[in-house]
C-alpha positions in Angstrom: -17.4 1.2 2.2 -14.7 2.6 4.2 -12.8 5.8 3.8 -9.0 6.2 2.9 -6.9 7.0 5.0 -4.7 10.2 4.9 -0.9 9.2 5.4 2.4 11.3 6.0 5.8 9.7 5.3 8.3 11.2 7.4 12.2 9.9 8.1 12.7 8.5 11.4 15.9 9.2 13.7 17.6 6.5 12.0 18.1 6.3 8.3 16.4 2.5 8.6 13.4 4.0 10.4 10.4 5.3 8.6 7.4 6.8 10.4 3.9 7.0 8.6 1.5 9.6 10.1 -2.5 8.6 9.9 -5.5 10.6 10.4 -7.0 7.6 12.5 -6.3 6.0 16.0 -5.4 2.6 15.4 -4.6 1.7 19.4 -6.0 4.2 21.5 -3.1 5.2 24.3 -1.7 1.5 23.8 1.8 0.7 22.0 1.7 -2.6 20.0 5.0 -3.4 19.3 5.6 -6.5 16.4 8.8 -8.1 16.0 7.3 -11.2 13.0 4.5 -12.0 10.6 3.5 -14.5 13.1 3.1 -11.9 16.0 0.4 -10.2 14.1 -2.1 -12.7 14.7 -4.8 -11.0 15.9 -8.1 -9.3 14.1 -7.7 -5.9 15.3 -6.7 -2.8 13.3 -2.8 -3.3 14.5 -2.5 -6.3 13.9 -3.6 -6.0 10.4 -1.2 -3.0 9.5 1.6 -4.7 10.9 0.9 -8.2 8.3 0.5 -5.6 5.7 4.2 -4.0 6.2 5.7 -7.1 7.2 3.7 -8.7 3.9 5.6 -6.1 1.9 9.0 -6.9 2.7 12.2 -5.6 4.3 10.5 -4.9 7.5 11.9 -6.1 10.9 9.5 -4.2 13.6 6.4 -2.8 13.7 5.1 -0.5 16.3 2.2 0.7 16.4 0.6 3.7 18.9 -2.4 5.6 18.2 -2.3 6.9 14.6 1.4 6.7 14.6 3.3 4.1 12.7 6.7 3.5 12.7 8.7 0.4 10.9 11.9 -0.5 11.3 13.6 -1.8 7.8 15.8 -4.4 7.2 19.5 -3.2 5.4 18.5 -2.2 1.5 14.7 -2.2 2.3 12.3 0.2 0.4 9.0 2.0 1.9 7.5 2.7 -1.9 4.2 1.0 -1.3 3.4 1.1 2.3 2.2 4.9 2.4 -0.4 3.5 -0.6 -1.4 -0.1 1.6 -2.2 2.2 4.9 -3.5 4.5 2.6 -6.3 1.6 1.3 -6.4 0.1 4.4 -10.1 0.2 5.1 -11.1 0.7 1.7 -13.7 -3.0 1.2 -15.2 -1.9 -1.7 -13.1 -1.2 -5.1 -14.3 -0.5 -8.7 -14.9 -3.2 -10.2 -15.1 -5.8 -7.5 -19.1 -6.7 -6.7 -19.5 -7.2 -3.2 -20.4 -10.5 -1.5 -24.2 -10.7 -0.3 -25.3 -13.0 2.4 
């Protein structure tokens, strides 16, 4: 269930910023801007994207507006892996994992 997401890398203005590029609307016209783990608490779709980048290290903020994504990394940080985790983001079902029934 679910369909990939199509992502574009792309350098930011800064050599610490990196923006990622989705074919979805994660916010509508609203900016979600996350500054910790902790401020991601919520259940909706930018909430989760942001514990997903902060989960993979090196990130300081995450903002998020529509289908735009732009992270902030901390000094020595690497993106390898984030384009693939947005990529898979609302992918449930993998090969080889048997879904849950009620």
């Amino acid at each position: 269930m679910g369909q990939a997401i199509t992502v574009v890398e792309k350098g930011g203005s800064r050599p610490d910023v990196v923006v990622f590029e989705l074919n979805r609307s994660l916010t509508g016209m609203g900016h979600e801007r996350y500054r910790s783990l902790e401020g991601a608490a919520g259940n909706r779709p930018p909430d989760h994207v942001a514990r997903i980048l902060f989960g993979h290290g090196g990130v300081k903020v995450v903002h998020v507006y529509s289908n735009v994504v732009t992270v902030e990394l901390a000094p020595g940080a690497s993106t390898e892996g984030m384009a693939d985790a947005l990529h898979n983001l609302f992918i449930h079902y993998r090969e080889g994992v048997t879904p849950s029934l009620p």
